[in-house]
DRENKE-884308 format. One record per residue (C-alpha): y, x, z; residue in three letters. Coordinates in steps of 0.25 Angstrom, whole numbers, plus 5000, padded with zeros to 4 digits. Layout:
% DRENKE-884308
YXZALA ...
***
This chain:
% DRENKE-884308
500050005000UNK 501450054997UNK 502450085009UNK 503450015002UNK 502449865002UNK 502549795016UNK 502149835027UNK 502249715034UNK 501149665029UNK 500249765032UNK 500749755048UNK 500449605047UNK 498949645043UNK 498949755053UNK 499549655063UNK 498549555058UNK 497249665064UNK 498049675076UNK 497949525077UNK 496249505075UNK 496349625085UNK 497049535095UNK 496549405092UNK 495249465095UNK 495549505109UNK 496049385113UNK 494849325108UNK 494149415117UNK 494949415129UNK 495449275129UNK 494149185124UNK 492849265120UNK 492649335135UNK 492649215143UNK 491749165133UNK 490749285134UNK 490849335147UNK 490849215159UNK 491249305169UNK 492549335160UNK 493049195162UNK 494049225172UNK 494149375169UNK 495349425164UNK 495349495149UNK 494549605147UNK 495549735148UNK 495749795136UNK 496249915139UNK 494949995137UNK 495149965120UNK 496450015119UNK 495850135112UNK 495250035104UNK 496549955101UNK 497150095100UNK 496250145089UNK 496250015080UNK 497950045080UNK 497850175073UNK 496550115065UNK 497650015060UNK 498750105061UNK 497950195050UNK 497450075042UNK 498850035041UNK 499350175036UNK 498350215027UNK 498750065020UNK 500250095021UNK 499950235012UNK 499050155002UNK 499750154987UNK 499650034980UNK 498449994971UNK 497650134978UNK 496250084984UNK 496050174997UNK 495150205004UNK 494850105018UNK 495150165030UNK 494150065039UNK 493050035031UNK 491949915034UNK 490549935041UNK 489449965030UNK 489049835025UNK 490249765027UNK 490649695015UNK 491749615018UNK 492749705012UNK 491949785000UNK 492649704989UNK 493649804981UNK 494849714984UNK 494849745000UNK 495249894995UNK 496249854985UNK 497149784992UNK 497949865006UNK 498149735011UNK 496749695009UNK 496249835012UNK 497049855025UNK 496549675030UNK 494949745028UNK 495249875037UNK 496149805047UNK 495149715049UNK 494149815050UNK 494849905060UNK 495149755069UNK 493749725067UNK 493049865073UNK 494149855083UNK 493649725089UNK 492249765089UNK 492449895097UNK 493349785106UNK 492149705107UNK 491049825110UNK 491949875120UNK 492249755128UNK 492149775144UNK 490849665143UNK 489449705148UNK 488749595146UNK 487749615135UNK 487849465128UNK 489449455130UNK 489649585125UNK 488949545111UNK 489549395112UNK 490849475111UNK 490649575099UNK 489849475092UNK 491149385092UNK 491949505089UNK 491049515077UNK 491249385074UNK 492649385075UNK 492849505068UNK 492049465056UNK 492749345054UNK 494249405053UNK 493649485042UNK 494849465032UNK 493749455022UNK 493649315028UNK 494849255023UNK 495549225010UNK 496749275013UNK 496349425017UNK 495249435008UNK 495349504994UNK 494049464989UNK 494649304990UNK 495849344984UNK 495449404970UNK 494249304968UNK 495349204970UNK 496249264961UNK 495049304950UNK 494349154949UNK 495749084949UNK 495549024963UNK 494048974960UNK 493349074972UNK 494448984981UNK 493848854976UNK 492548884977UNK 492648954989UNK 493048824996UNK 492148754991UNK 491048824995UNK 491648835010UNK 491548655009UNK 490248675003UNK 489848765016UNK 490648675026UNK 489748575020UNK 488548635022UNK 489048695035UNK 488848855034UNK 489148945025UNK 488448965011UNK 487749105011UNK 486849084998UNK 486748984985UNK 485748904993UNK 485448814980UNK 484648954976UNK 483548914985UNK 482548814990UNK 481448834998UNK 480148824992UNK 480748834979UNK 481348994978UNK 481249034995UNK 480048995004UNK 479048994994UNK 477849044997UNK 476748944994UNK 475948885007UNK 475948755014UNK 476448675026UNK 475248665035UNK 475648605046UNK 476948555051UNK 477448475065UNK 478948455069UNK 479448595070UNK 478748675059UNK 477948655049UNK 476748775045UNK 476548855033UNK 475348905028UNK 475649015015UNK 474749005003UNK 473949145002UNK 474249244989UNK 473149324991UNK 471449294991UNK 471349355004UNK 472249335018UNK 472049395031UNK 471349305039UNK 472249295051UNK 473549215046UNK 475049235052UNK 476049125057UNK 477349155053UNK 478449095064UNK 479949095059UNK 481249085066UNK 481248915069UNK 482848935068UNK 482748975052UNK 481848925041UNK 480548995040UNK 480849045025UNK 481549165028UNK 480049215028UNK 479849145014UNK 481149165004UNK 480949204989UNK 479449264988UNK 480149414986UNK 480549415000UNK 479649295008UNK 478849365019UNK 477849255019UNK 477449275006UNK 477349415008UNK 476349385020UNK 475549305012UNK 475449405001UNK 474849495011UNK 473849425013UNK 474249345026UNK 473849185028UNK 475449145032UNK 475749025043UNK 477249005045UNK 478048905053UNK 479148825046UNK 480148765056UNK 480748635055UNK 482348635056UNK 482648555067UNK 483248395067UNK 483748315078UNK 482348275078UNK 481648425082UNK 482948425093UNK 482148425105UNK 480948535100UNK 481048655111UNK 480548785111UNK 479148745116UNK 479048655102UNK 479348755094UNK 478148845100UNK 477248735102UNK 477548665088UNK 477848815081UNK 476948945083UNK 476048875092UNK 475548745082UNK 475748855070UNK 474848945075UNK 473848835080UNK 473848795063UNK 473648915059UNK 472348965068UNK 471848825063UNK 472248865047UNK 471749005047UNK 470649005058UNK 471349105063UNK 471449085078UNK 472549195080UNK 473449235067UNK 474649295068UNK 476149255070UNK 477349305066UNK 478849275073UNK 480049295066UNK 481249295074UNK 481349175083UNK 480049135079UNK 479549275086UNK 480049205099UNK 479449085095UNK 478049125090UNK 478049235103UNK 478249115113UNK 477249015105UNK 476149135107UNK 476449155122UNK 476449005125UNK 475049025118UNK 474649145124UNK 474749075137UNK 473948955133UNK 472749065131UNK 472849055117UNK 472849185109UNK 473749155098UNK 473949255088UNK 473349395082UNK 474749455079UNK 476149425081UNK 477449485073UNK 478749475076UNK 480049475067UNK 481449495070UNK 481149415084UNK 481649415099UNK 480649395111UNK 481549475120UNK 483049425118UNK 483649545128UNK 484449595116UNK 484749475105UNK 485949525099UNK 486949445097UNK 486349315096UNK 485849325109UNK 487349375115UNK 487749235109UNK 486849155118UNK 487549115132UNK 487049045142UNK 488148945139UNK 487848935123UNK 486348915128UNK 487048805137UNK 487648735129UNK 486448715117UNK 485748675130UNK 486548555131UNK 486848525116UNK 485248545110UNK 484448585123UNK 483848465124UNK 483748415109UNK 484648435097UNK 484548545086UNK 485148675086UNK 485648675071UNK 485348805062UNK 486848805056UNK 487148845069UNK 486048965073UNK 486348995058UNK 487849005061UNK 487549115073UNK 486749185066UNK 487649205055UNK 488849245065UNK 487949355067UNK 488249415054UNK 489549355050UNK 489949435040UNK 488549425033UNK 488249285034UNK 489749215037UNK 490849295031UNK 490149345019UNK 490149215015UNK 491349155018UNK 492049255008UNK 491249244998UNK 491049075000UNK 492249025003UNK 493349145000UNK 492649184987UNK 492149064982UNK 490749114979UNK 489449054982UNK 488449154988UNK 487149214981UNK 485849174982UNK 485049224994UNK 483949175001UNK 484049235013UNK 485349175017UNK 484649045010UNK 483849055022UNK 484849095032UNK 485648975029UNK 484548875028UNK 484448865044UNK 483548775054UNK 484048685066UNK 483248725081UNK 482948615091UNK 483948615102UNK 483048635114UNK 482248755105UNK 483448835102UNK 484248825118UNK 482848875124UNK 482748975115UNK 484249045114UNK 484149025132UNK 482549075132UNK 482849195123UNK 484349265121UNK 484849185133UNK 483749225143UNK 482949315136UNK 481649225143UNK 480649225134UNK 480249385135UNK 479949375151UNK 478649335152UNK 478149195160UNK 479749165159UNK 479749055148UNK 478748945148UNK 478448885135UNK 477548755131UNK 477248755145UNK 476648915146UNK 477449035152UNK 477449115139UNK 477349275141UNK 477649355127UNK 476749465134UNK 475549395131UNK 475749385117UNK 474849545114UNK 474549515100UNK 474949625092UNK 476549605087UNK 477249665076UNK 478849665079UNK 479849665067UNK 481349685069UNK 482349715062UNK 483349825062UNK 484649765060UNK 484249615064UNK 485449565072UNK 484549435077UNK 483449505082UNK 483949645085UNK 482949755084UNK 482749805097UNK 482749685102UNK 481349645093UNK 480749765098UNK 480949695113UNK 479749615110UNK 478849735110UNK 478949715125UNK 478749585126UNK 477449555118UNK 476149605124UNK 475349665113UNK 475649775103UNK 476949765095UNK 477349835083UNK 478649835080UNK 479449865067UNK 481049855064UNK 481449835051UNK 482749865043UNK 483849755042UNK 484049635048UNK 483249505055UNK 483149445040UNK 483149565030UNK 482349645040UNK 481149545040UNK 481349495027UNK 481049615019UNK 480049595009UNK 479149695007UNK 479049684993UNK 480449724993UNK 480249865000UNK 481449865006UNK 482449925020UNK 481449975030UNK 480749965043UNK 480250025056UNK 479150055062UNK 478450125075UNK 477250125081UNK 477550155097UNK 477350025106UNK 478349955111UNK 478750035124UNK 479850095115UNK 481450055116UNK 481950005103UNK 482650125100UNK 481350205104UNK 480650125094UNK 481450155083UNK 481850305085UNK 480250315083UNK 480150215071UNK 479850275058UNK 480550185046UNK 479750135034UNK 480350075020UNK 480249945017UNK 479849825022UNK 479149775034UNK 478349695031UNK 477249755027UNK 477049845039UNK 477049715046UNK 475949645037UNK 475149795039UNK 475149755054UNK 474849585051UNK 473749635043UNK 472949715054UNK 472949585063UNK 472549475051UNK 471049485051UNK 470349505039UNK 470549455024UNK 470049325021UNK 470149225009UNK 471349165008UNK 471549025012UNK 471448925000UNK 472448815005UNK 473448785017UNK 473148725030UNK 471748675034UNK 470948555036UNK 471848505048UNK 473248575044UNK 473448525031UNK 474648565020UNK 475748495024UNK 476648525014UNK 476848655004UNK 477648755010UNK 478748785012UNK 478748645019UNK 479848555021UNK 480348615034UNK 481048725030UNK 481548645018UNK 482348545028UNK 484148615030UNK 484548605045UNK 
***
């Protein structure tokens, strides 16, 4: 910029970061502390003497920023001084660096928003939870003063306004009614998809079915299965086909064309009608009755089961509850991206007060439905920039309609959860952290022990899952009473289970010591492999799956008939 073009405006922009500065710490000290720490409600506000380093060094940061802008020439493309984290996109596009206004909006911004998380980390606050309440609505607040976000500051919706002759504008608000309509935001061309028809397709049959869930029996591909089946037990807050999109990438059929007799659990999104189904229904009309369908399908009187994410807690309490009935209920059990120990849940878990708790207690304890839109809604806080923000530039500011994906197809097709099921299960596990102490919970009537369940167990995480963290999966290891194989994968809860081998693609961990290891210990020791996981897992299912048999010729048996083809009409039915 030349010397001789205003400087006033540029002091309005710098005072303009000074102001998000400030109207942060009042947010902080005026509102959000009361709120995260009950002991702070009659406390004064915190002192702030200990940041004046901090606020000291954001001043020069400015003060630079704001030189090196006055020194620009005209029409000359510099350099950034604050640069974004790698893999930030928000401010990639050329016209961010062409512009000193535009250029000086993105680093400003930048330099606030590093500034209010160092704020936030170095908050006087020792409690674990409130700590992360606090920088996970720093984040929050951060990410959505982005200048990105609006039309007036952002580039991007300048040009394309000016180069489609105010069509992006139109169409942008059209898709921003189309999405209040639908009430969320649009993340994929979701008329690209239809389950059964390009995603969950693999071929098999409803076999059974009651008011919760309905049972699928997979078709073999190949002459020879191995004699002991699996029953696979999703998450009962999503739809089951994140196991099952297009045949390039569907972990069932990958299963099945290793030669494995495939049982899965469909859940039914929940209606006013499901509102009073509690966690014991779940167990005892879920993994239980599944696993009594299958023994009587295969002959098999203990197959093995699989838990992915909360259907790990799920299947883990329905086998303890057996167990404790005398039964001996299965010959494996595998675990994916899931949480018996809840010590260490991430921010999700930070987000869980006793008075949230509280208050769904009075709303759908005792009947209603817990609506998906809303779990759906958190979890997408959780990565605002990917799955909020992203999408309202592009939506509504640029006008676009987003690509095909069916991953996000999935991540936006979301299930309702029976009131009384979802408040025992957010007080039971990240409130109190209840169902790893053993003899401390009782379930359909049995005091339920994890320890009891000595099967072998084969533990998957994912590296940079911020659901299920880590280190926090490898917990279980301690809590299951059999021999455990653990192995961490690259990427996140999704990506990270969901990487078809086929694909040969990121990488995974592995080590053989037992589980007496930390964490850390475990993976200073780990030896790293390419690929996918999932053959190394199938290595191990193998070993415990009997001998090869003929495969079966049709679904179901003489008593549990086909109900319908899969992939059934539960998953097929929008919350």
């Amino acid at each position: 910029m030349n010397p001789e073009q205003p400087l006033a405006m540029l002091q309005s922009l710098f005072q303009s970061g000074q102001s998000l500065t400030q109207s942060y710490l009042d947010l902080v000290t005026k509102q959000q502390l009361s709120m995260l720490l009950p002991a702070a409600l009659s406390a004064p506000a915190p002192n702030l003497e200990p940041f004046a380093s901090l606020q000291g060094e954001l001043a020069a940061q400015h003060a630079a920023l704001w030189q090196a802008m006055l020194l620009r020439q005209s029409g000359e493309a510099a350099e950034p001084m604050v640069k974004p984290e790698p893999g930030d996109r928000r401010f990639s596009a050329p016209e961010w660096g062409e512009s000193p206004i535009y250029d000086y909006l993105r680093q400003s911004y930048l330099l606030n928003a590093r500034y209010l998380s160092k704020v936030a980390d170095a908050m006087p606050i020792a409690d674990g939870p409130a700590k992360t309440r606090l920088q996970f609505l720093t984040r929050l607040y951060v990410e959505a003063m982005a200048p990105s976000n609006f039309a007036a500051t952002n580039p991007e919706f300048i040009k394309t306004a000016l180069e489609t002759g105010g069509e992006s504008i139109t169409e942008g608000v059209k898709n921003l009614l189309s999405d209040l309509e639908k009430g969320r935001i649009s993340m994929t061309d979701e008329s690209a998809f239809e389950i059964g028809r390009n995603i969950a397709m693999t071929p098999g049959a409803v076999v059974f079915e009651n008011d919760l869930m309905q049972l699928i029996q997979y078709a073999p591909s190949t002459e020879r299965v191995a004699e002991r089946p699996i029953l696979l037990v999703p998450p009962c807050i999503n739809k089951y086909y994140l196991m099952d999109l297009q045949p390039e990438n569907s972990f069932v059929r990958y299963l099945v064309e290793q030669g494995f007799t495939v049982f899965l659990i469909s859940w039914r999104s929940a209606t006013e009608e499901q509102g009073h189904y509690g966690w014991d229904d779940y167990l005892e009309m879920g993994p239980i009755k599944a696993l009594t369908v299958v023994r009587e399908i295969s002959g098999e009187a203990k197959p093995n089961a699989l838990g992915f994410c909360i259907g790990g807690p799920l299947l883990c309490s329905a086998l303890a509850v057996l167990l404790a009935r005398g039964e001996d209920p299965v010959e494996s059990l595998t675990l994916m991206t899931s949480l018996l120990d809840y010590s260490d849940p991430g921010e999700i878990g930070a987000l869980v007060t006793e008075s949230m708790v509280a208050a769904y207690d009075a709303s759908i304890g005792k009947g209603g439905v817990m609506h998906g839109r809303d779990l759906s809604s958190v979890f997408s806080a959780l990565r605002a920039n990917d799955l909020i923000w992203q999408y309202v530039v592009g939506n509504y500011l640029k006008g676009k309609k987003p690509a095909p994906f069916d991953l996000l197809y999935w991540n936006s097709d979301s299930t309702n959860l029976p009131g009384p099921c979802f408040t025992w299960y957010i007080r039971n596990t990240y409130l109190s952290n209840q169902l790893r102490v053993p003899g401390k919970l009782e379930m359909l009537g049995e005091k339920i022990d994890l320890g009891k369940i000595t099967v072998p167990a084969y533990i998957m995480a994912a590296r940079e899952d911020h659901l299920v963290l880590w280190q926090a999966a490898y917990l279980s290891r301690k809590i299951l009473g059999g021999p455990t194989t653990y192995t961490l994968a690259a990427s996140g809860h999704i990506a990270g289970s969901i990487n078809p081998a086929s694909k040969n693609r990121r990488n995974y961990w592995i080590n053989d010591a037992e589980g007496s290891l930390t964490p850390d210990e475990w993976l200073a020791g780990a030896s790293e492999r390419k690929g996918s996981w999932w053959p190394h897992w199938t290595e191990w299912l193998g070993a415990r799956s009997g001998k090869q048999v003929a495969a079966p010729k049709k679904p179901g048996s003489r008593r549990y008939k086909e109900v319908e083809p899969a992939p059934g009409r539960y998953v097929k039915a929008r919350a």
